[in-house]
C-alpha positions, 0 to 999 in steps of 0.5 A: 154611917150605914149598916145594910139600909139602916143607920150603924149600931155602932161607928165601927160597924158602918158598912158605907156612908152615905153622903148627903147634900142638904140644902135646908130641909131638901136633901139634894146629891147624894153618895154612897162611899163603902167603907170596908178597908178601911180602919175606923181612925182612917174615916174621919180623914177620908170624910173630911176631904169629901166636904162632910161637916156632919155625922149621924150615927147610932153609936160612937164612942168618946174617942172616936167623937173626938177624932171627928171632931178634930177635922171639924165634923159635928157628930149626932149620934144615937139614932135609930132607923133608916138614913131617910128618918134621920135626915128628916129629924136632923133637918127639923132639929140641927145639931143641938137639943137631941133626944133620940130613940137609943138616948131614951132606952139608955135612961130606963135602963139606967132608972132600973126598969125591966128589959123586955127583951129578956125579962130581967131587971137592968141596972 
């Protein structure tokens, strides 16, 4: 799921998504479906009939995880980047065992320690 040319921050602000064939660690066709229009419990219906097996997001809540997996779709989430770096770690890790960028920030938040961006103690 996309938002400009990086992955969403969350499943509901996904612009497109970006379809990719990937044949061990190659990514082979590639297509771009845009998304606005549509209703976020909609997608996982119109990715499925595209052949989708997998989503890689940043974000995405518990229901909407569900939703995907109702159809069949595997969801990793919690990455950070561009699409292009998240094929890449995806195709060396698969769908299990994910510590990813966004995984991390979470647990030092949790752990109490400081939030650079504004200075102040996160609990």
């Amino acid at each position: 799921m996309r938002y400009r040319e990086r992955v969403a921050p969350r499943y509901g602000f996904s612009e497109d998504a970006l379809i990719v064939d990937l044949v061990g660690n190659e990514a082979r066709d590639q297509e771009v479906i845009p998304l606005r229009g549509w209703f976020p419990y909609e997608i996982p219906k119109l990715l499925k009939e595209k052949g989708v097996e997998v989503v890689i997001a940043g974000g995405i809540n518990g229901v909407f995880q569900e939703m995907f997996r109702s159809f069949g779709i595997e969801v990793v989430w919690g990455f950070i980047g561009t699409p292009e770096e998240a094929l890449a770690a995806f195709s060396m890790r698969g769908t299990g065992g994910w510590r990813v960028p966004c995984g991390r920030r979470r647990a030092r938040r949790r752990l109490g320690q400081r939030n650079r961006s504004f200075g102040k103690e996160v609990k």
